[in-house]
C-alpha positions as a printed Julia matrix, in Angstrom:
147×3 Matrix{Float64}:
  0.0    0.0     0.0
  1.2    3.64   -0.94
  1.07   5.98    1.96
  0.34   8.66   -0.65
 -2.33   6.98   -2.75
 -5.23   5.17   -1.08
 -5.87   1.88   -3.56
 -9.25   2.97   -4.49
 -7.1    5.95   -5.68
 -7.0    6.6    -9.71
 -3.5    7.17   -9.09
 -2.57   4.23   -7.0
 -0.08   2.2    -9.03
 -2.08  -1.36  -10.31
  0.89  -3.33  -11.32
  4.27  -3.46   -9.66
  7.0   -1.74  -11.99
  8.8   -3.94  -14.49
 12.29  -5.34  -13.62
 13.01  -4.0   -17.38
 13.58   0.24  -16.78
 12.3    2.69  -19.24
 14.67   5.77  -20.52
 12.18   8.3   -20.82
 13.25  11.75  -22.03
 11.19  15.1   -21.3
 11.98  17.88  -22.85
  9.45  22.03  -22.98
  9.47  24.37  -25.69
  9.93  27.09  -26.85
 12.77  25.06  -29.14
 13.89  28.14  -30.87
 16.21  30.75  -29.73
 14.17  34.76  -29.08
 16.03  36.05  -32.05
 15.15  34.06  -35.06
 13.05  30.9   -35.63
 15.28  28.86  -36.92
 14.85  25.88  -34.01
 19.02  25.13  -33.23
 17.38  24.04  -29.57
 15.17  21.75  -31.63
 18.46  20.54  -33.42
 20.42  19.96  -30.48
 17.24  17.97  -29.14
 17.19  15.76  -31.44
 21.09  14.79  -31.55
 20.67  14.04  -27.96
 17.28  11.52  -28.77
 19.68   9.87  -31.8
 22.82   9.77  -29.36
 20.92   8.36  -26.06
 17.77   6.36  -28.02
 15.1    6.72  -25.27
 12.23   4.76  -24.88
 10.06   7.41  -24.7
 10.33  11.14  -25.34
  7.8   13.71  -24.4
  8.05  17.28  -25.7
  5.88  19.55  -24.38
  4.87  23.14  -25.83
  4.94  25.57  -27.34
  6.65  24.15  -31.02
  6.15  27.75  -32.42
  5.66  30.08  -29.63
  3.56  33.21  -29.95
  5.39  34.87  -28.06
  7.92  35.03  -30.2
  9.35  38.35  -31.58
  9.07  37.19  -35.19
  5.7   35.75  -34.82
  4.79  38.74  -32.67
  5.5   41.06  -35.32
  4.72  38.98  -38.13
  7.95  38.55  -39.96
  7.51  34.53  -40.36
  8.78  33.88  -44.11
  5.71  30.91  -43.88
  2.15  30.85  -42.61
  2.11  29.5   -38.83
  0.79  26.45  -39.72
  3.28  25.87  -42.08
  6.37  26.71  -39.94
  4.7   24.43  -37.3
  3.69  21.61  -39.57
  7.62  22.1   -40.73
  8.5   21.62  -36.89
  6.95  18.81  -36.56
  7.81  17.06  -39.44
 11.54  17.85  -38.39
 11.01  16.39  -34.92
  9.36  13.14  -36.37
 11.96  12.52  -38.52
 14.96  13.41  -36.36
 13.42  10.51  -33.46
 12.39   7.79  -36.48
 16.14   6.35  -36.36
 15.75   6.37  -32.55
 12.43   4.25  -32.91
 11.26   5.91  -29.93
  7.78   6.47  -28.64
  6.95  10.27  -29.37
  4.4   12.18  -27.14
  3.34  15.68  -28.68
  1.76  17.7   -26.21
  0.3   21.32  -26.72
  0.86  24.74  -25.15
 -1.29  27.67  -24.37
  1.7   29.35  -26.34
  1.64  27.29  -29.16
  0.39  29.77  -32.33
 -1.1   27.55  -34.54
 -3.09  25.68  -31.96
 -6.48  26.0   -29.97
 -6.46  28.3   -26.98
 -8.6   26.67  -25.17
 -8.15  24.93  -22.09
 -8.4   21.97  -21.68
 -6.86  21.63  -25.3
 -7.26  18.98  -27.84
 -4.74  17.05  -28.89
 -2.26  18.46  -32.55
 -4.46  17.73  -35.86
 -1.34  16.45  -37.86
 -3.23  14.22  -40.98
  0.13  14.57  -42.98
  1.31  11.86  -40.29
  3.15   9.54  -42.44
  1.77   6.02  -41.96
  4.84   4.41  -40.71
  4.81   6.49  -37.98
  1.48   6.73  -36.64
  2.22   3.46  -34.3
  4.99   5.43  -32.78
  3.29   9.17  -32.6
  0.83   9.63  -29.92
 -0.54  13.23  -29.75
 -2.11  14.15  -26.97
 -4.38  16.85  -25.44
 -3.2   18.96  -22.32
 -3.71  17.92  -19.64
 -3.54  14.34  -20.23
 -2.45  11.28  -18.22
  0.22   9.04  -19.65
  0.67   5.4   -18.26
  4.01   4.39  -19.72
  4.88   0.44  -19.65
């Protein structure tokens, strides 16, 4: 019994954990630098994912952040949801060679995305097919039960 979850508890823990441990990297946008949007911190990222091949890997947030100075002022060379679909398609194909799980979760911030809260999960129907088994977008908040 968990002295900080009664078992009747939604959060009490139902299994015991696996002997096999779970690398799971979490990582929050914004994943470009203030100055320019060209996503180096997305870059670096995803070197890490390739270098250390996580299980899972959750980025969180905004992807293109209106608060942004280009975005702010309009100076995006793209429409928002073409610098974002653009983001994601780079983040997607930077984890494939991992073969990582990749969650997708949304921010307030994010500019080409509902501001609502709670908020629905990314639309992303350009998903290509053999990833969708390895792509899980989710809304915000959500609860993930990993392994």
């Amino acid at each position: 019994n968990s002295p900080f979850f009664p078992q009747n508890s939604p959060f009490f823990p139902q299994n015991s954990l696996s002997p096999e441990q779970r690398m799971v990297l979490v990582a929050c946008g914004p994943f470009t630098p203030s100055d320019s949007v060209a996503f180096e911190p997305l870059s670096d990222l995803l070197e890490v994912v390739a270098r250390d091949r996580p299980d899972v890997c959750v980025l969180f947030g905004p992807f293109l952040d209106a608060k942004h100075e280009q975005v702010e002022s309009c100076q995006l060379l793209g429409s928002f949801s073409d610098v974002f679909r653009l983001c994601l398609r780079t983040i997607i194909e930077g984890t494939r060679s991992a073969g990582c799980q990749l969650v997708l979760v949304p921010s307030l911030r994010d500019v080409s995305h509902d501001f609502v809260y709670p908020q629905p999960p990314f639309a992303f129907p350009d998903l290509p097919k053999e990833d969708r088994a390895r792509v899980l977008l989710v809304p915000e908040p959500c609860t993930l039960d990993i392994d």
